[in-house]
Backbone as CSV, one residue per row, in Angstrom:
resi,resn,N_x,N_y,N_z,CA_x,CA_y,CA_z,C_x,C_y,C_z
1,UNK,-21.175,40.624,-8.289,-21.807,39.330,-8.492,-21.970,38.617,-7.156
2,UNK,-22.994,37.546,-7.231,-23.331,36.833,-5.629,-22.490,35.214,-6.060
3,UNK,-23.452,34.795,-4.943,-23.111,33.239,-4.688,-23.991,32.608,-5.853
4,UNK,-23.795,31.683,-6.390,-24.997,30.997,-7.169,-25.509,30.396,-6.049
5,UNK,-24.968,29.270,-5.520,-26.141,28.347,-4.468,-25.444,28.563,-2.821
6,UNK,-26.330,28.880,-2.310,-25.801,29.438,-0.838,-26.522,28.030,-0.158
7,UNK,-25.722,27.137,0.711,-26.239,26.298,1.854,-25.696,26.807,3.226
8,UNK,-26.951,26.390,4.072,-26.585,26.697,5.184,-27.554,26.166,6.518
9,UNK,-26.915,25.109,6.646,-27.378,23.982,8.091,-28.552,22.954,7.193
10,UNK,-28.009,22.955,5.787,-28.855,21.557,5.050,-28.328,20.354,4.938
11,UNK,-29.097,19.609,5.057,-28.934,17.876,5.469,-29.235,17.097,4.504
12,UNK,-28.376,16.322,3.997,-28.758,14.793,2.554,-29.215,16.239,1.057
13,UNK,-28.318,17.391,1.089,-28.657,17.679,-0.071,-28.225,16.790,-1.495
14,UNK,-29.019,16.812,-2.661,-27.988,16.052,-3.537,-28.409,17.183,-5.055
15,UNK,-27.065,17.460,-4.872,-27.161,18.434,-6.541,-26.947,17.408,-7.587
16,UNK,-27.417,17.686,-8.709,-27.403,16.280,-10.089,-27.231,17.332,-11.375
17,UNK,-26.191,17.281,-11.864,-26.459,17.488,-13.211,-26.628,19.285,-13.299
18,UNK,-26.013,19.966,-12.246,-25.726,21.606,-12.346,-24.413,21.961,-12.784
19,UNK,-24.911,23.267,-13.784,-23.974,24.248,-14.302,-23.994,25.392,-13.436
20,UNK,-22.442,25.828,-13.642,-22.487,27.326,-12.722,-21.544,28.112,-13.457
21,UNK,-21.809,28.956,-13.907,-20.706,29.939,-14.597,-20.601,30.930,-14.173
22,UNK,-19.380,31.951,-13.872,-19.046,33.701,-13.520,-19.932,33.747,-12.578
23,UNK,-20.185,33.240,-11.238,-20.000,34.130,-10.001,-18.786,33.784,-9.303
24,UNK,-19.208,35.018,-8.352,-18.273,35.629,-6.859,-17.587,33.809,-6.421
25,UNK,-18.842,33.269,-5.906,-18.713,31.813,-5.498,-19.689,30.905,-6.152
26,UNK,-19.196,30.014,-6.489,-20.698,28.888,-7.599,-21.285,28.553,-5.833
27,UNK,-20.595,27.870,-5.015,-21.470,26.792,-4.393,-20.856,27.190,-3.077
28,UNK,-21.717,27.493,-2.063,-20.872,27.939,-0.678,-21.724,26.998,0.406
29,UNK,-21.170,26.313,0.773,-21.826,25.343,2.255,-21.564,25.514,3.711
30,UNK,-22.249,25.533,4.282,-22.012,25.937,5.474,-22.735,25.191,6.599
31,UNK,-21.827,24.202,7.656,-22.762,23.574,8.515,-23.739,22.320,7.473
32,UNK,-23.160,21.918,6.458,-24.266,21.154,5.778,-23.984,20.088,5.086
33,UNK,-24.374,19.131,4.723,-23.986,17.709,3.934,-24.230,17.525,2.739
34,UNK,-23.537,17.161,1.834,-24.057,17.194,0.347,-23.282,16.673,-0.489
35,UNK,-24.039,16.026,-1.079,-23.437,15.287,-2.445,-23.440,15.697,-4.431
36,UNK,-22.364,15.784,-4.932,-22.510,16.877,-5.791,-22.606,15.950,-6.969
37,UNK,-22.961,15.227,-7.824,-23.142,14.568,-9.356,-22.829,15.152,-10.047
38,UNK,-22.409,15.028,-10.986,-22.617,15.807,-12.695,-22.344,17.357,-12.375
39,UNK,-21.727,17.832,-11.585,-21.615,19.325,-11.261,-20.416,19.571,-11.959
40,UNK,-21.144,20.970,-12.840,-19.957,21.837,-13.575,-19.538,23.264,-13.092
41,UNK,-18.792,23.562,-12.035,-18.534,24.816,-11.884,-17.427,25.167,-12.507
42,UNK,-17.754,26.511,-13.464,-16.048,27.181,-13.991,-16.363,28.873,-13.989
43,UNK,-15.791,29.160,-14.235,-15.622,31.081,-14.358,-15.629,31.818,-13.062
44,UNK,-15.525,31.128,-12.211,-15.856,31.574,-10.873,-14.500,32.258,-10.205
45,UNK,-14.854,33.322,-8.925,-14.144,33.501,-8.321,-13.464,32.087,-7.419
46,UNK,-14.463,31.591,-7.224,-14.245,30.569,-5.801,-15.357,29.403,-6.386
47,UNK,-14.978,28.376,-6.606,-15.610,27.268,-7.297,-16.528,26.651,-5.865
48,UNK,-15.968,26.039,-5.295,-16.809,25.717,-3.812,-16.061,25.931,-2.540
49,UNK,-16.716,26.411,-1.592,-15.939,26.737,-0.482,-17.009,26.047,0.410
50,UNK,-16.219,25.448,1.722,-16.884,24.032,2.706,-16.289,24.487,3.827
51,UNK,-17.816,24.791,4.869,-16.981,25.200,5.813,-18.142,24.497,6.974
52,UNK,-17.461,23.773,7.871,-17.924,22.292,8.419,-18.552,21.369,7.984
53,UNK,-18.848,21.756,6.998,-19.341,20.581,5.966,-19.059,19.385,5.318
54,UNK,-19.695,17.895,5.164,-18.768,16.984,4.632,-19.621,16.839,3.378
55,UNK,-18.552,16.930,2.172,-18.780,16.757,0.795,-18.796,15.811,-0.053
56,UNK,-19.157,15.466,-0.902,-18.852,13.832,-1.620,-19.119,14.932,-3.193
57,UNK,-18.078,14.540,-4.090,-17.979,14.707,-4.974,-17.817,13.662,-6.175
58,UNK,-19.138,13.853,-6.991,-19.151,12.608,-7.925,-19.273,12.862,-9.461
59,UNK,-18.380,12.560,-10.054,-18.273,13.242,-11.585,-18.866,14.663,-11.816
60,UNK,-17.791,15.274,-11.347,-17.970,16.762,-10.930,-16.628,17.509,-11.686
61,UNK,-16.889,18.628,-12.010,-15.405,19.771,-12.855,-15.268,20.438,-11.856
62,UNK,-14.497,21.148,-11.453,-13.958,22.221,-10.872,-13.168,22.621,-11.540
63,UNK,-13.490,24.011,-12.605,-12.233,24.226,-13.775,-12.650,25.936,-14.087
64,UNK,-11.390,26.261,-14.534,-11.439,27.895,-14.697,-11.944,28.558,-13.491
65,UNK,-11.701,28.391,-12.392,-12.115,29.033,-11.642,-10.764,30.021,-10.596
66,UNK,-11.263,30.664,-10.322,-9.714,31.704,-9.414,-9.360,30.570,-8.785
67,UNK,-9.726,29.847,-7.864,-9.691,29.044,-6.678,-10.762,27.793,-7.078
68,UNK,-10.692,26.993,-7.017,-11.051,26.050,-7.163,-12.285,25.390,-6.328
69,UNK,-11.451,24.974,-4.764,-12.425,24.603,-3.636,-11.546,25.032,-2.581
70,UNK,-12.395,25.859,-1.493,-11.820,26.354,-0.310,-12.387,25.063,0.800
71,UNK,-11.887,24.649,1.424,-12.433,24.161,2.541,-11.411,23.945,3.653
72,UNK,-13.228,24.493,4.775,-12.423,24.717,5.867,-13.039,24.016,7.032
73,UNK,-12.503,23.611,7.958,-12.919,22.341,9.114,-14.385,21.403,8.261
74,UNK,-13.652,20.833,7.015,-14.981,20.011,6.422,-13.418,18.719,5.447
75,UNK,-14.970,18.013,5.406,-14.506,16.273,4.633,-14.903,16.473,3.174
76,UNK,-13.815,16.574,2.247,-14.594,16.545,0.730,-13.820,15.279,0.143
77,UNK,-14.890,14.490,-0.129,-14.084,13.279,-0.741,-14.082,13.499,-2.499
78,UNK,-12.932,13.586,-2.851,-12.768,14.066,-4.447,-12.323,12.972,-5.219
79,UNK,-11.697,11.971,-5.231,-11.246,11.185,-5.979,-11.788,11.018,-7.511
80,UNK,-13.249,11.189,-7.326,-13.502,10.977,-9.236,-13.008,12.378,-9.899
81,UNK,-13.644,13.303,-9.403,-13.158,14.922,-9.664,-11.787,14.945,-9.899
82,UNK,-10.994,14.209,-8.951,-9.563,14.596,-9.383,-8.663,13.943,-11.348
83,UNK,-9.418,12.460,-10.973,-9.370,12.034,-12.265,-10.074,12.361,-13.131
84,UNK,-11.138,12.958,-13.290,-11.393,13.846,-14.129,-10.683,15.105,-14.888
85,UNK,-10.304,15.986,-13.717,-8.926,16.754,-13.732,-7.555,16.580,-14.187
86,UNK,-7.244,15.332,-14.132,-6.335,14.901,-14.758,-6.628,14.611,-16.002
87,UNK,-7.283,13.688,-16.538,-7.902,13.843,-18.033,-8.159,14.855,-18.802
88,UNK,-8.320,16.076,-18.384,-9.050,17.354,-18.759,-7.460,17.801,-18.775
89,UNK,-6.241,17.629,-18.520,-5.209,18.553,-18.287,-4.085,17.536,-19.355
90,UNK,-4.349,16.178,-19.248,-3.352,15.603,-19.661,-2.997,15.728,-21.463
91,UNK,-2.151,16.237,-21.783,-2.079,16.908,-23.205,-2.081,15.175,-24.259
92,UNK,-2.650,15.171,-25.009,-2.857,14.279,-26.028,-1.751,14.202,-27.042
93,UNK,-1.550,13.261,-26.958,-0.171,12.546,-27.832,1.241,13.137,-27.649
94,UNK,1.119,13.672,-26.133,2.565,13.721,-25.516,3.309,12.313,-25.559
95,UNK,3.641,11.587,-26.100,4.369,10.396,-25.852,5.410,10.242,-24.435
96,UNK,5.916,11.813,-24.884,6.998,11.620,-23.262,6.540,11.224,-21.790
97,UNK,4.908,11.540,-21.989,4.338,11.154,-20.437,3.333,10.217,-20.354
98,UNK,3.334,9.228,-21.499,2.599,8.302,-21.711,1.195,8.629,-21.260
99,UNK,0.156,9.695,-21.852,-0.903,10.242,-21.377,-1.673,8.884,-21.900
100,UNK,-1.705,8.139,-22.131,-2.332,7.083,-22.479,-2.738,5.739,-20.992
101,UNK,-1.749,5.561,-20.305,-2.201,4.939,-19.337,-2.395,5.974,-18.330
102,UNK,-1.737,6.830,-18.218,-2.287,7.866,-17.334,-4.100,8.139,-17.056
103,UNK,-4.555,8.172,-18.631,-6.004,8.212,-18.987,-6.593,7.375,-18.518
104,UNK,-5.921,6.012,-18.766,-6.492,4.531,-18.672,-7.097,4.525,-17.151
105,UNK,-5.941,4.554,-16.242,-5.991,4.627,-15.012,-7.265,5.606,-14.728
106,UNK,-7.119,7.130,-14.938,-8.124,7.817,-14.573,-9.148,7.370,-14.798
107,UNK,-9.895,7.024,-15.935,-11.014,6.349,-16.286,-11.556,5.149,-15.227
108,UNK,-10.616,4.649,-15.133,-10.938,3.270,-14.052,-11.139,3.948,-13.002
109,UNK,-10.805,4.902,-12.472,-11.067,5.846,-11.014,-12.363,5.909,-11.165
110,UNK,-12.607,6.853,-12.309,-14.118,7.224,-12.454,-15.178,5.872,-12.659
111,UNK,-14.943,5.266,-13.068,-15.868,4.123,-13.879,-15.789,3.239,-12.428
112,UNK,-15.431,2.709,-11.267,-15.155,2.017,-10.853,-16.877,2.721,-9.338
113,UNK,-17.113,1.822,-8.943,-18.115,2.385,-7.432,-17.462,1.856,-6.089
114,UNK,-16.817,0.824,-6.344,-16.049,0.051,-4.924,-14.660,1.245,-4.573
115,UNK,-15.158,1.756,-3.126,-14.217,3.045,-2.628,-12.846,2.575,-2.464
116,UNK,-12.680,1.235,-2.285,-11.772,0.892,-1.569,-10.445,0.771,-2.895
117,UNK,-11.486,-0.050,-4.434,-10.842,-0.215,-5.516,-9.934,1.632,-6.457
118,UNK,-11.585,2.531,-6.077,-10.677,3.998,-6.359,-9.369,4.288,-5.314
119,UNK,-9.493,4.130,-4.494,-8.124,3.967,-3.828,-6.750,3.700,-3.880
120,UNK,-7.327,2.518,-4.278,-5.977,1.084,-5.091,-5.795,1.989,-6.423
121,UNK,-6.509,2.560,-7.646,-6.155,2.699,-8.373,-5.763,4.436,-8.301
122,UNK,-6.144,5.170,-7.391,-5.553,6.522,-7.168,-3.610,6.326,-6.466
123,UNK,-3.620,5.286,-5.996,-2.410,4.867,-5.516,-1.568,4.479,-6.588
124,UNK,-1.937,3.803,-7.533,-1.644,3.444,-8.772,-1.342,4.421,-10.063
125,UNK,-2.105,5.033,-9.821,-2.055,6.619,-10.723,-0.891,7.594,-10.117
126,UNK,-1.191,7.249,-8.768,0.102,8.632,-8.063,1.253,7.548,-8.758
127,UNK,1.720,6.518,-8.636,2.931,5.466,-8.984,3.471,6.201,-10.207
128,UNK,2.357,6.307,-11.436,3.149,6.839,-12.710,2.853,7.681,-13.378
129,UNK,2.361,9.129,-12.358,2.443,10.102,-12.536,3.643,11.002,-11.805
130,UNK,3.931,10.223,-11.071,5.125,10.890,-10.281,6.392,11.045,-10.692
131,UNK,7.030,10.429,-11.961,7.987,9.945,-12.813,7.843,10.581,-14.018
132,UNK,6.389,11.506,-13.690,5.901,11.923,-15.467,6.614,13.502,-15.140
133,UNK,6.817,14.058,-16.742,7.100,15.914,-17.051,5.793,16.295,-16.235
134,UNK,4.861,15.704,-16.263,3.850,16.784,-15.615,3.834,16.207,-14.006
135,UNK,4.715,15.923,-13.488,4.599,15.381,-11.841,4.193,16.595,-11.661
136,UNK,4.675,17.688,-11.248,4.826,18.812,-10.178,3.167,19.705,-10.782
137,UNK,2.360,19.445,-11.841,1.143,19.711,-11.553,0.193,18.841,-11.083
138,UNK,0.246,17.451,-11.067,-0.549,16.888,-9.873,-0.209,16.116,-8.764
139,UNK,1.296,16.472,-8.547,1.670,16.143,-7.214,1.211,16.427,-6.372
140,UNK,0.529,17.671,-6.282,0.102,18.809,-4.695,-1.322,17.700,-4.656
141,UNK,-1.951,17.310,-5.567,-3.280,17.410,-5.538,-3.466,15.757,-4.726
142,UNK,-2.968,14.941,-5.540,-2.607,13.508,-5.925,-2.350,13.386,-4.226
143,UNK,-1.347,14.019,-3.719,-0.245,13.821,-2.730,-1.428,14.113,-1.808
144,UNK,-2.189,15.021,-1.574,-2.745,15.493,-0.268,-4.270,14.812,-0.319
145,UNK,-5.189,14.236,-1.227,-5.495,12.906,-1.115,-5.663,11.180,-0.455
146,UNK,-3.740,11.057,-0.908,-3.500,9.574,-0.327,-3.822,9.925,0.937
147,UNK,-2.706,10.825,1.479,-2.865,11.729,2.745,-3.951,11.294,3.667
148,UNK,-4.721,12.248,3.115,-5.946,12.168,3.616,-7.180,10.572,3.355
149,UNK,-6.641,10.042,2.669,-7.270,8.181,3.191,-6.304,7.068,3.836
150,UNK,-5.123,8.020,4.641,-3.836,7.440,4.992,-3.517,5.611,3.686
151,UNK,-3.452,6.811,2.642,-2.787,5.727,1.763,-1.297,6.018,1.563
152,UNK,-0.333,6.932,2.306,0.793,7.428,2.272,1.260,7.498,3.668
């Protein structure tokens, strides 16, 4: 199997509203800028791999895939994707991990356009998810994030 969408040295791309199922790699960038909407990649070997590339990811899946997103000397800003991810994982009517504000919160990630407010509320989300049974599956993710908008 190939790549579904191969970039390479493209400028202000904007994908809207793509599916990608069972290839090698859904989305491979290279040298290029792009903004991803409504993007569904799953079944994949390698969901997106970024290599000098800066990414913006906007109500986007990255799911079922071997690997998720590779990136390498590139900027992928994920924050809605991640709360998405969390919603998509958080088990329904666990009471023990209160998936209910957990949700709440995520939603406000997504629903929100002021970068500065997804921030405040990804900071807010790491607060009481970190205390939850499911910390240690979105600690790695959550954690290397703040990180990276030196919110930690």
């Amino acid at each position: 199997m190939a790549t579904a969408i191969k970039l390479e040295n493209a400028s202000k791309v904007f994908m809207r509203n793509v599916s990608i199922r069972g290839f090698n790699k859904g989305i491979e960038a290279i040298n290029s800028d792009l903004l991803l909407s409504g993007v569904d990649v799953r079944r994949c070997g390698i969901g997106v791999e970024l290599v000098n590339t800066h990414a913006t990811f906007h109500d986007t899946f990255l799911m079922d895939n071997n690997v998720d997103l590779v990136v390498n000397n590139s900027n992928a800003h994920l924050i809605d994707t991640i709360a998405k991810r969390i919603l998509a994982v958080t088990p329904k009517g666990d009471i023990s991990i209160n998936p209910y504000q957990i949700q709440s919160i995520a939603y406000q990630i997504i629903n929100t356009r002021d970068i500065t407010e997804k921030k405040r509320r990804l900071k807010q989300l790491w607060a009481v998810v970190k205390y939850t049974s499911l910390a240690w599956a979105f600690y790695q993710i959550i954690e290397r994030i703040l990180r990276y908008y030196g919110l930690m």
